[in-house]
C-alpha positions, 0 to 999 in steps of 0.5 A: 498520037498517044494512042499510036505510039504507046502500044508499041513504045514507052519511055519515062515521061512519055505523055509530056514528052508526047504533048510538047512535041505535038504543042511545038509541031510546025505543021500542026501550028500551020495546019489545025485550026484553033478554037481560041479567039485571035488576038487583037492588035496592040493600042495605047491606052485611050486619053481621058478628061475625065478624073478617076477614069484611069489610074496607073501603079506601080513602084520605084525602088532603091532608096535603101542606098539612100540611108533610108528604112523604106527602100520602095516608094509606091506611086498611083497616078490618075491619067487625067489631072496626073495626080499622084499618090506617093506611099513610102514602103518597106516592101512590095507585096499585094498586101501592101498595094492594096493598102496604097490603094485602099487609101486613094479609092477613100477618095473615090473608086476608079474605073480602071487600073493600069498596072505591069504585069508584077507577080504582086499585080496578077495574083489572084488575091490582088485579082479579088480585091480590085473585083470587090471594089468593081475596078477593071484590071489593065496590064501592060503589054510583056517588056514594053513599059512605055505602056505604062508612060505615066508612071514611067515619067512619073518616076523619072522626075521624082527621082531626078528631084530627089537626087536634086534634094539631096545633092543641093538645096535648090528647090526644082519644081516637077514638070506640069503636063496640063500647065495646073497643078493636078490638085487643082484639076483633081480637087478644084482647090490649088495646094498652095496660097495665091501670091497675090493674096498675101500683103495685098495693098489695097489703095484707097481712091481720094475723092476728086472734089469740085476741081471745077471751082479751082480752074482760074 
């Protein structure tokens, strides 16, 4: 169309203006055949039992309101134990998720990564760092967070506790999914004592003795 037009017109930006109406003309969308794959239908991220198999990040912010120097609070979930990594943070940059992240493949790498699609998150630099640890890159679908479900809950019950900690003393205990605590399934260790082991009462059995002997 370019070549129809330009030796008979011209106008400033003609090549863009050119383009756009060419990319947005029905007929053409109807018509052309395109040359890129088509895309696949919209699926929920597969159920794991498998720990490190799928981690989720993403943040939660706000606190600053809270009197608090660190206004964001980082979180990295593991789908299959739900454990979770929290990091207080000033900010909320690729540099500083790469260091959360540092932190919790110290432990051990995942095989994927779910995160939204946060300019932090696309960049090419967060790109590269999870390509040098080998780690598969999963984005959420634009405007749908309950992709990233976990996370999202995640985040609800953390700030339902905390609004409970500062408003009351009363100690509330995050739901459990799964019915153990996520260190448990995560590391095999619980992250508290058993109750009954501490002051266990161990009762002493007395011998019966020869009973027999005293039946009259």
């Amino acid at each position: 169309m370019l070549n129809l037009i330009t030796p008979q017109y011209y106008w400033p930006h003609i090549n863009q203006d050119i383009s756009v109406f060419v990319k947005y003309c029905d007929v053409f969308q109807l018509n052309k055949k395109k040359g890129q794959k088509r895309l696949g239908l919209l699926q929920t991220v597969p159920p794991t039992d498998r720990p490190f198999e799928y981690l989720s990040i993403d943040n939660v912010g706000g606190f600053n309101y809270y009197n608090s120097i660190k206004k964001y609070l980082h979180l990295v979930i593991d789908h299959a134990t739900r454990y979770v990594w929290a990091f207080p943070s000033k900010s909320e940059t690729t540099e500083t998720y790469a260091n959360c992240l540092t932190q919790v493949f110290q432990i051990q790498v995942p095989t994927k990564l779910l995160s939204d699609r946060n300019g932090d998150f696309t960049s090419s630099k967060f790109k590269h760092f999870l390509k040098n640890y080998n780690v598969q890159n999963l984005l959420t679908s634009s405007h749908h967070s309950q992709t990233n479900g976990k996370c999202e809950r995640v985040n609800q019950s953390i700030v339902t506790k905390l609004k409970c900690k500062v408003n009351s003393s009363t100690k509330i205990p995050l739901p459990s999914v799964t019915k153990f605590p996520p260190a448990y399934l995560l590391f095999g260790t619980l992250p508290y004592s058993p109750p009954l082991t501490k002051n266990l009462i161990l009762l002493q059995l007395k011998k019966p003795g020869n009973w027999q002997n005293r039946i009259p």
